[in-house]
C-alpha positions as CSV (number, residue, x, y, z in Angstrom):
1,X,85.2,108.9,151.8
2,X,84.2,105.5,152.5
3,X,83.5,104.6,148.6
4,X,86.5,106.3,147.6
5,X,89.4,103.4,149.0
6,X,87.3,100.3,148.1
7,X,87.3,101.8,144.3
8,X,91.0,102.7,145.1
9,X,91.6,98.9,145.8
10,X,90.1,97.7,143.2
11,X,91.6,100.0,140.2
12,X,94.7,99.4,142.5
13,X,94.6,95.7,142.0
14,X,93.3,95.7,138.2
15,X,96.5,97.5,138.1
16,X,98.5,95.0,139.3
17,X,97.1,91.7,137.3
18,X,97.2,94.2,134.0
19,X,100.8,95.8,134.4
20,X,102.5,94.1,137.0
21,X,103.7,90.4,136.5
22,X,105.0,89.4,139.9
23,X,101.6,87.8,141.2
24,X,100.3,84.5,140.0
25,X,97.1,86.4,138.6
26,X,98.8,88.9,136.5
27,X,101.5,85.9,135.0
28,X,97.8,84.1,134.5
29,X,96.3,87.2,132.1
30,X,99.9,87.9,130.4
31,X,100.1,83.7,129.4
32,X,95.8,84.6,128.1
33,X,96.6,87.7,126.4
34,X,99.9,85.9,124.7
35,X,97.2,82.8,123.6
36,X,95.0,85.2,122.1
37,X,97.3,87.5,120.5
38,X,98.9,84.2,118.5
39,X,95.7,83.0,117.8
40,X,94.2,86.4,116.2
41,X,97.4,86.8,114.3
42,X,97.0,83.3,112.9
43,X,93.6,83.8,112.3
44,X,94.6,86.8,110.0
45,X,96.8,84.5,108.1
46,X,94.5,82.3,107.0
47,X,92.2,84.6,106.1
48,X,94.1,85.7,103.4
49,X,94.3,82.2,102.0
50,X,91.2,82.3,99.6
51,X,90.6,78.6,99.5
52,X,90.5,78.5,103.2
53,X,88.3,81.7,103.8
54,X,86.1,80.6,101.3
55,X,85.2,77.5,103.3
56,X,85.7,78.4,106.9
57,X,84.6,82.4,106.3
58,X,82.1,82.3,109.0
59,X,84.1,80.6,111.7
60,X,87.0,82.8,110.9
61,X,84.4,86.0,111.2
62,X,83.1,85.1,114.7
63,X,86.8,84.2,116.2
64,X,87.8,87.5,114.5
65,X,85.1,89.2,116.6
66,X,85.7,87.7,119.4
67,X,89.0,88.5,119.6
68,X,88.4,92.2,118.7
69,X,86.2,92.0,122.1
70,X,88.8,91.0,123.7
71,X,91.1,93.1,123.2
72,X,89.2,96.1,123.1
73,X,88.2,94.7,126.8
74,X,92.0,94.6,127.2
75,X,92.3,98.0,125.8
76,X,89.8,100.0,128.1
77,X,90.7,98.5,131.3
78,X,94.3,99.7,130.7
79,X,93.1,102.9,130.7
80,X,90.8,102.2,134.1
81,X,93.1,101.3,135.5
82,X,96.1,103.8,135.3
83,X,96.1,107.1,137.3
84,X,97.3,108.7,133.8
85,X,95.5,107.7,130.8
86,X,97.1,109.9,128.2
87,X,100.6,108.0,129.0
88,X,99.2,104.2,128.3
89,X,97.1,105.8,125.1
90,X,99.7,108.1,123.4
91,X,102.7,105.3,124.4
92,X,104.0,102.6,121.9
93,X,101.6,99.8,122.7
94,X,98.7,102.3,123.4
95,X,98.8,103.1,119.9
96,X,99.4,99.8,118.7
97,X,96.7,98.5,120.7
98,X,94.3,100.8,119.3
99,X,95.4,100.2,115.6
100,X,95.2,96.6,115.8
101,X,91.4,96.9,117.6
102,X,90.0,99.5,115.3
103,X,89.9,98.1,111.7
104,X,87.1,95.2,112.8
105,X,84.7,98.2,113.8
106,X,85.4,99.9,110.8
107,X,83.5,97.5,108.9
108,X,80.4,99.1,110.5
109,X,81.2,102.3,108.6
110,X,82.6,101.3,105.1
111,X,80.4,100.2,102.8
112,X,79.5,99.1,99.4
113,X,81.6,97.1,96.9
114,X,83.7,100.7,95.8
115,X,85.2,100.8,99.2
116,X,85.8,97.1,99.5
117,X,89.5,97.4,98.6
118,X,90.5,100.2,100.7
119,X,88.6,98.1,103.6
120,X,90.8,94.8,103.1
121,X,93.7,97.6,103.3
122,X,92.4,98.3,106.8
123,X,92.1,94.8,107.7
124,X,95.6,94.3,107.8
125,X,96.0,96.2,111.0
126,X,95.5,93.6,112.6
127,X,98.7,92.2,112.2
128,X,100.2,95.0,114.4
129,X,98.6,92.8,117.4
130,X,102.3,90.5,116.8
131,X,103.9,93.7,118.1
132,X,102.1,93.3,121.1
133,X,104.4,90.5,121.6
134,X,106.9,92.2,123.0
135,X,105.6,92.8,126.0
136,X,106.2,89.5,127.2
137,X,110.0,89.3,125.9
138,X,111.6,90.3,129.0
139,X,114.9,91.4,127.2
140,X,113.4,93.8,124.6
141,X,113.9,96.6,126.9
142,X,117.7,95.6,127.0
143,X,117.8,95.5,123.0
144,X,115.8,99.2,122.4
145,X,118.3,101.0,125.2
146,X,121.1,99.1,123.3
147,X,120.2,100.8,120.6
148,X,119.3,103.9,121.8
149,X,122.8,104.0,123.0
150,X,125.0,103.0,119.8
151,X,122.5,104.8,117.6
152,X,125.2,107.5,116.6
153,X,127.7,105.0,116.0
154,X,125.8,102.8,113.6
155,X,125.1,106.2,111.9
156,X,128.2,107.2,111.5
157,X,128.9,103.4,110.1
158,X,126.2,103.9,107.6
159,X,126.7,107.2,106.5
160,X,130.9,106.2,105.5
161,X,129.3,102.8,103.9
162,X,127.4,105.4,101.6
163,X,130.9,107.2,101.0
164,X,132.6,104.0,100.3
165,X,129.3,102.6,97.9
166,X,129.4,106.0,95.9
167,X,133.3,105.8,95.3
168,X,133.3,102.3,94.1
169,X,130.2,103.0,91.9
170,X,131.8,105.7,90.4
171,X,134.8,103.5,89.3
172,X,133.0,100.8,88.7
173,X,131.0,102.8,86.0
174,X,134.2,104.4,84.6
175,X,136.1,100.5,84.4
176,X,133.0,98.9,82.9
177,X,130.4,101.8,81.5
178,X,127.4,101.9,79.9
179,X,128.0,98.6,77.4
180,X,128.5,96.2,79.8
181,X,125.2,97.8,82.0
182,X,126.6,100.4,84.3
183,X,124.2,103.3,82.8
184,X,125.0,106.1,84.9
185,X,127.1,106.6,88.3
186,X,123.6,106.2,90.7
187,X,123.0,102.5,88.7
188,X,126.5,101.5,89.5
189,X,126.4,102.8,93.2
190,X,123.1,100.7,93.0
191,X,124.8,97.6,92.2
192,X,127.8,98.3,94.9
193,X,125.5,98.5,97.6
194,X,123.5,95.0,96.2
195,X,127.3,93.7,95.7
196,X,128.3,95.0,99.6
197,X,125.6,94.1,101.3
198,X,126.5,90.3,99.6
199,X,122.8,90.3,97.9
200,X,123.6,89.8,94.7
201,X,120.9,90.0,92.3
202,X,122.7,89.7,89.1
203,X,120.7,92.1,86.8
204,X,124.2,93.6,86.6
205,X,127.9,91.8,86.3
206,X,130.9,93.0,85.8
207,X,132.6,91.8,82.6
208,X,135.9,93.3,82.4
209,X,138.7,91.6,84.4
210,X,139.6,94.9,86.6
211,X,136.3,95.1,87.1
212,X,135.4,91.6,88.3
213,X,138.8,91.8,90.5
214,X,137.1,95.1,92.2
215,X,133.5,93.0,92.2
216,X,135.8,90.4,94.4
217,X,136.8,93.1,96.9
218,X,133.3,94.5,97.1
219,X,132.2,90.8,98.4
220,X,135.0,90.2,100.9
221,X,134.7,94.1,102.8
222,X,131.0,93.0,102.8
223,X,131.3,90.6,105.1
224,X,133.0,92.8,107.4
225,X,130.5,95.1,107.2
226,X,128.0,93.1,107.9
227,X,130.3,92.4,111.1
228,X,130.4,96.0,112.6
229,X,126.7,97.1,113.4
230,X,126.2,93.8,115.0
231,X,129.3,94.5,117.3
232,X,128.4,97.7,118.4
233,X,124.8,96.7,119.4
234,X,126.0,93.3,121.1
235,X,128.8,95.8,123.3
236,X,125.7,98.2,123.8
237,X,123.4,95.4,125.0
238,X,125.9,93.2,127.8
239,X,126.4,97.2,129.1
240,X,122.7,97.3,129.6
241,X,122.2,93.6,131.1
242,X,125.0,94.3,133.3
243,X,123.5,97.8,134.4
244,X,120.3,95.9,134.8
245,X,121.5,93.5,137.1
246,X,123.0,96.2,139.4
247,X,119.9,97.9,139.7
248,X,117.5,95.6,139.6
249,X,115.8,92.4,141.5
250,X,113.5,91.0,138.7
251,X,111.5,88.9,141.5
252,X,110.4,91.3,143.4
253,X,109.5,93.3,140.4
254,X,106.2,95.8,141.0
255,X,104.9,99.1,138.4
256,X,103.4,101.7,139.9
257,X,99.8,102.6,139.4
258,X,100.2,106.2,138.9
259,X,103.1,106.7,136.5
260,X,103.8,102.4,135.3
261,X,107.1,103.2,136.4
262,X,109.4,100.0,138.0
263,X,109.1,99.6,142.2
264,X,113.5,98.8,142.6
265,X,112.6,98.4,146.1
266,X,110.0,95.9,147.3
267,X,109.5,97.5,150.9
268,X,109.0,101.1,148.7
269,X,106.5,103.7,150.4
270,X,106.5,106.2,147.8
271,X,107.2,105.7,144.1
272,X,110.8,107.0,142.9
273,X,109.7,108.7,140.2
274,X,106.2,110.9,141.0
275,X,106.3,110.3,144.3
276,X,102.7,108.1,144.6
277,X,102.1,106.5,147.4
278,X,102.5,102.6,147.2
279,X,101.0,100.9,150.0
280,X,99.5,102.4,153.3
281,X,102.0,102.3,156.3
């Protein structure tokens, strides 16, 4: 019993500098973590450089391992840490954690020059670490909510732009046809969506002068287009900020160590959601 609340303390307070951001140790590891996560990210950058590996291939292996420390340090102690491993490990940034730890450690196991391409394929997990980014964007849960919410709408949107793109390619291949380069109805609905979405490539142009005027009012319903997803996500997300400042008082801000769940009230006994007990009375 008496070993039992010391180690509660201490998992307890690993907890809090590892999830929680309100104390000046936790805003002290998320400003390290950020550092490292830029620097390993960069450091994958220049590795693909061949000039530059070539001359700095060792320095570039040892930061590269050092790094992978790091964060597998990182990794394991988030799972110490939490009451429920499975959650962190099977979550979002468990998984991209683990993908963007792993490929270093799998040079121990692939070897010889026939698997050396599939192994540089691996390498580039590493660049999942940028994800782990947004953990320190303090909006981002704002934005995915935002478009959790207008999720139906924008498919809706998309699915009549695909109505409207296989229309217009169909009488844009009947106006211009197969001499001027509209093949078959799916090429021409090809080029109306390149044409809509104001791309442009120019593999394909309209030659006829119905067509071109029909090519002219592709372009200016593009821009509206454009217009409409970005409207319903903005009137999703100032919903969500404004919901977010009802409920909640950002400095006060504590995660609790069972389920990683947000403390709304600072004075909070018991956690809302699993009901774990916070702090002794």
């Amino acid at each position: 019993m008496t070993n039992s609340k010391p180690q509660k303390d201490w998992k307890y307070k690993l907890h809090e500098v590892i999830y929680g951001t309100h104390t000046p140790a936790g805003k002290m590891f998320d400003i390290v973590l950020l550092v490292v996560i830029v620097f390993s990210v960069v450091i994958v950058m220049l590795e693909s450089i061949p000039r530059f590996d070539l001359k700095y291939h060792n320095f570039l292996d040892i930061s590269e391992w050092i790094v992978t420390i790091l964060f597998t340090i990182e990794y394991v102690l988030r799972i110490i840490c939490i009451k429920r491993p499975k959650q962190y490990i099977f979550s979002f940034f468990g998984i991209i954690d683990f993908l963007s730890t792993i490929p270093k450690y799998l040079s121990f196991f692939i070897g010889g020059s026939q698997y050396m391409s599939a192994f540089r394929a691996l390498r580039l997990l590493r660049v999942f670490r940028i994800l782990k980014l947004v953990r320190f964007i303090g909006e981002s849960n704002n934005l995915v909510r935002a478009m959790k919410a207008s999720r139906t709408k924008i498919f809706v949107f998309v699915f009549f732009v695909l109505i409207v793109s296989v229309l217009l390619g169909t009488i844009m291949y009947l106006v211009e046809g197969p001499e001027h380069g509209f093949n078959s109805i799916p090429h021409s609905v090809y080029w109306t969506i390149v044409t809509l979405t104001t791309v442009g490539y120019g593999d394909i142009s309209p030659q006829t002068g119905l067509g071109q005027f029909i090519a002219t009012f592709i372009m200016i319903i593009g821009y509206g287009i454009i217009a409409v997803p970005t409207g319903i996500v903005s009137a999703e997300y100032v919903t969500e900020t404004r919901k977010l400042k009802k409920n909640k008082k950002r400095k006060n801000e504590k995660t609790c160590a069972e389920c990683g769940s947000v403390i709304l009230q600072p004075d909070a006994l018991y956690c809302r959601v699993c009901g774990f007990r916070l702090k002794d009375e």
